[in-house]
N, C-alpha and C positions, 0 to 999 in steps of 0.2 A: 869414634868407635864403630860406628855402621850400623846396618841393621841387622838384626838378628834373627833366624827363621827358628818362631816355635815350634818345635816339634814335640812337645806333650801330647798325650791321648787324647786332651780337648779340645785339641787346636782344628781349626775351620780348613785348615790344611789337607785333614784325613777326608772331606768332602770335597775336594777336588777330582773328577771324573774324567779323564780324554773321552770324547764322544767322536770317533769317525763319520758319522754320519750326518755331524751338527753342520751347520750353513759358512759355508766359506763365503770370503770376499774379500777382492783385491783393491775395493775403491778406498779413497782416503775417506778417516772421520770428515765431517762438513768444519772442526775447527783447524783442521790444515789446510785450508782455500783460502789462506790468506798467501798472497807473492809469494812469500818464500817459502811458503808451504807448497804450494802449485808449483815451482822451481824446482823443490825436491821430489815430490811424483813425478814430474816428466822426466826429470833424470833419473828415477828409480825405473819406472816403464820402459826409458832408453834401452837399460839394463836388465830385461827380460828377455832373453830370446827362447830359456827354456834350457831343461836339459837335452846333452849331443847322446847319452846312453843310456839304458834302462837302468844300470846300475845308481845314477845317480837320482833317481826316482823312490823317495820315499814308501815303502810299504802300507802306509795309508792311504798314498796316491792311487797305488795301483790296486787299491780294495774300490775306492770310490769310484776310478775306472769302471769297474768289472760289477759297482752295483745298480738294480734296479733304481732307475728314477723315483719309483715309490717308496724306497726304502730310504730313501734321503728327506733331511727335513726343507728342504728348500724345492723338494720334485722336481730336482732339475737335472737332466743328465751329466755327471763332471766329466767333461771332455775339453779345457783351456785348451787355446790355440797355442799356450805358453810346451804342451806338451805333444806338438805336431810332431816334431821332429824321432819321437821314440813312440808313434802312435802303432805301427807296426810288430813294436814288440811288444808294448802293451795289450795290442789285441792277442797273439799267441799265448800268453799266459794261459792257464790253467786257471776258473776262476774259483775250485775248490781246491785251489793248494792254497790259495791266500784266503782261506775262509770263507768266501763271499758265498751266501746263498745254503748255508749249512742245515739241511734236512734233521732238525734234531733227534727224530724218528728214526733213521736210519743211524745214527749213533749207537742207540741201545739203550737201554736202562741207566740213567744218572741221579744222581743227585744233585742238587743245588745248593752250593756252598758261599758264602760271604766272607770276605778274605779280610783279617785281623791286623791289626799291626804289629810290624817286625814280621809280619810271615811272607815267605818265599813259597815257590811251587814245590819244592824238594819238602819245606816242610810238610806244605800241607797234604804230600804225597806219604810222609813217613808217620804222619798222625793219621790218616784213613785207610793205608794199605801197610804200612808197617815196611817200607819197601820205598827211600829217596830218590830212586833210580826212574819210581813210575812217575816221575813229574812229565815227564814226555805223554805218557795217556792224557794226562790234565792238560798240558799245551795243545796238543792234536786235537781235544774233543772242543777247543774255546781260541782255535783260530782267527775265529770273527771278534774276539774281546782282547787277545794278547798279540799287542806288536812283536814285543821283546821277553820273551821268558824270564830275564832277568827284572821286567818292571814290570809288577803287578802294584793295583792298588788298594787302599782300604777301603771297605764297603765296594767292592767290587764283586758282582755276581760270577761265579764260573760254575760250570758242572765237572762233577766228580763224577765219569764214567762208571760203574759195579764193573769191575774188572771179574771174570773168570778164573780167571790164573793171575799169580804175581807176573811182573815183566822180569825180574831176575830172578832167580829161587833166593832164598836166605842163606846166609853162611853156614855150610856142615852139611846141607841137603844134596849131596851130587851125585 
């Protein structure tokens, strides 16, 4: 039969957080130094040379790039020689279009919101602004916290921008 992932409200599941910032490392556990363990890291290392394009370069990659040594929990600048090869386009980057470095102050007025489960950014744009469309304000102002607009998590902190204005008007209003 297999195993099977709980997914109820109680499950240790919804405490799962990706953390970008948390400590990378490419060395083996100390229980792979046995021969054939050591066998398969030098053939996995063989098998590093790195991405040939920026495109194949994870958006986490290129946040920890572009962040402060301090801001990492290991204080160490992520710059792998695994990613010489696309280090040029990594520099060019914008480091406020991928988040890095986001002045919350200059955002504006937010709220801080903790994300439920079963909820998406649409929703939680159509429960605070009454308006699905504004989930884009919500991505934009939590750059540094969403990879993928489509994967948010529970118990995940985001700010809800006070919008001004709707981002669409409502149906009827033209």
């Amino acid at each position: 039969m297999g195993l099977e992932l709980d997914g109820e409200h109680h499950s240790r599941l919804y405490k799962l957080r990706p953390d970008p910032t948390d400590y990378l490392s490419n060395e083996p556990p100390p229980s792979l130094l046995s021969v054939g363990g050591l066998l398969a890291v030098l053939w996995k290392k063989a098998d590093r040379d790195g991405p040939d394009k920026l495109a194949e370069v994870s958006l986490s990659a290129r946040r920890r790039w572009h962040e402060k040594a301090a801001s990492l929990r290991d204080k160490v600048p992520y710059k792998p020689k695994t990613l010489a090869k696309v280090e040029n386009a990594l520099d060019a980057l914008n480091p406020a279009d991928l988040g890095v470095g986001i002045d919350e102050a200059a955002l504006g007025p937010f709220d801080l919101y903790v994300v439920l489960q079963g909820e998406t950014l649409s929703s939680i744009a159509f429960r605070h602004y009454e308006n699905a469309n504004a989930w884009t304000d919500i991505y934009r102002a939590n750059l540094d916290k969403i990879e993928d607009p489509n994967l948010i998590y529970v118990g995940q902190e985001l700010r809800l921008p006070k919008l001004k204005e709707r981002t669409i008007p409502p149906a009827g209003n033209t």
